[in-house]
BAPA-479302 format. One record per residue: residue number from 1; residue in three letters; x, y, z of N, C-alpha, C in turn. Coordinates in steps of 0.001 Angstrom, whole numbers, plus 500000, padded with zeros to 6 digits. Example, Ala and Ser with C-alpha at 12.3 -4.5 7.8 and 13.67 -1.06 7.14 Angstrom:
// residues 2
SITE  pos  code     n_u     n_v     n_w    ca_u    ca_v    ca_w     c_u     c_v     c_w
SITE    1   ALA  513190  494310  507800  512300  495500  507800  513200  496700  507800
SITE    2   SER  512850  497750  507080  513670  498940  507140  512900  500030  507870
***
This chain:
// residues 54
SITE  pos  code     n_u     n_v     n_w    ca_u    ca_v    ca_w     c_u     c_v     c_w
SITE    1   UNK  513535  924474  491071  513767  924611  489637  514311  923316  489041
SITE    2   UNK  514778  922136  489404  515863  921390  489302  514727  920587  489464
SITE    3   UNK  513672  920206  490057  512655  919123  489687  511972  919938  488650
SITE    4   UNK  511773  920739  488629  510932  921256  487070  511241  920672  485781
SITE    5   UNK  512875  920510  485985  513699  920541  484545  513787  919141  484677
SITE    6   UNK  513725  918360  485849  513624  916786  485749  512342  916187  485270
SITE    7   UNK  511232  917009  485447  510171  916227  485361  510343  916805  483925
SITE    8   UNK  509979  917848  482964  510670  918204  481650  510903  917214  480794
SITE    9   UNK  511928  916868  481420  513578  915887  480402  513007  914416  480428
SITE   10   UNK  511973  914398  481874  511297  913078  482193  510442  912986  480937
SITE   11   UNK  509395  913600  480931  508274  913980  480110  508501  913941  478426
SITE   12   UNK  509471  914763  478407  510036  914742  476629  511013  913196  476257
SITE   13   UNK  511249  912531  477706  512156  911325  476977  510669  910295  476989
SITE   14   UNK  509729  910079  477260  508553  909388  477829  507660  909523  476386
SITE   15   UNK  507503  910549  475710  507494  910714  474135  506359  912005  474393
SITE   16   UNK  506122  912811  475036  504921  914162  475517  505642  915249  474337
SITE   17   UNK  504897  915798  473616  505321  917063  472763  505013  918125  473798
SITE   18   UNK  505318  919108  473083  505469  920485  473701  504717  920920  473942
SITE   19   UNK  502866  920580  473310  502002  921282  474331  501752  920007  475084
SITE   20   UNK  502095  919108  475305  501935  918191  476877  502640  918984  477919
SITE   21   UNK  504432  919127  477645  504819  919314  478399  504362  921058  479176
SITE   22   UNK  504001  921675  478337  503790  923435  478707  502754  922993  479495
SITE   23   UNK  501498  922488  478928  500324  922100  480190  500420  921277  481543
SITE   24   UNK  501368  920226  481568  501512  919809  482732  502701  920811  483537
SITE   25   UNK  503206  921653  482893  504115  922638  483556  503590  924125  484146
SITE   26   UNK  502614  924069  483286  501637  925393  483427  502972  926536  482811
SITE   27   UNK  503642  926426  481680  504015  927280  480879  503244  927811  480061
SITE   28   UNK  503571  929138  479996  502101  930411  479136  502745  930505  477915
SITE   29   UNK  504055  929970  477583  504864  930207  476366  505583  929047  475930
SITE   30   UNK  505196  928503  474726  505508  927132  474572  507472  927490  473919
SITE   31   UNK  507883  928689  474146  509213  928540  474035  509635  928733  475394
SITE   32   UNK  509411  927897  476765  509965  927514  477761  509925  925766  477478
SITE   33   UNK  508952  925577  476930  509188  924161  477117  510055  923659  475626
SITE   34   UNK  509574  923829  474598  510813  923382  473108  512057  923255  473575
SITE   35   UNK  512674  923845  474188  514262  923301  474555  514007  921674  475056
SITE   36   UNK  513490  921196  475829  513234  920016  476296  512990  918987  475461
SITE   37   UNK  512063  919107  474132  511341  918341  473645  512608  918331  472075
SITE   38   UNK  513185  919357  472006  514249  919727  470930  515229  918579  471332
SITE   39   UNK  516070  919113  472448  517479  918221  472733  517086  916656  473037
SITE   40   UNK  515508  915960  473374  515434  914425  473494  515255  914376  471272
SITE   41   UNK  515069  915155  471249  514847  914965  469573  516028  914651  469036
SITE   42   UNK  516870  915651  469184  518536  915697  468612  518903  914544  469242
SITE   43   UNK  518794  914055  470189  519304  912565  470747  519204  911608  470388
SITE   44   UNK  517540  911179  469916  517117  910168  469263  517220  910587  468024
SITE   45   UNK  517730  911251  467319  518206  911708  465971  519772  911125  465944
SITE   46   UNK  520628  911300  466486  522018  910785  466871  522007  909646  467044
SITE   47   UNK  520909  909080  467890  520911  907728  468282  520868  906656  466892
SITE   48   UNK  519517  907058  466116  519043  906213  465226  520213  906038  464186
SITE   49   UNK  521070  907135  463840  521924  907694  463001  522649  906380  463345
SITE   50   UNK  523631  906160  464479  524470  905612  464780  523978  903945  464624
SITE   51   UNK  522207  904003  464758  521620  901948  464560  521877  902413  463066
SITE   52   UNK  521737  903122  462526  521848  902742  460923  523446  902167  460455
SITE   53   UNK  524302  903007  460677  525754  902472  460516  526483  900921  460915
SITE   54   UNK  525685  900650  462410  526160  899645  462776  525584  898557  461434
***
């Protein structure tokens, strides 16, 4: 389970949307994979936030 969620977190930081990641996962429900592709979003959302201020 723990390489699943690595290759995932791999995949969504690498720039793959959610039906990349469900097909190379062989998920039948693309709400197993959105958590993945959500939280690298909110990250690089935080991230950019913080190049703007500097």
């Amino acid at each position: 389970m723990a390489c699943v969620k690595a290759t995932a977190n791999e995949l969504a930081e690498s720039g793959a949307n959610v039906y990349e990641i469900a097909a190379r996962l062989s998920h039948s429900d693309l709400k197993y994979s959105a958590p993945y592709v959500r939280d690298i979003d909110r990250k690089r959302l935080a991230e950019d936030s913080f190049d703007r201020v500097e």
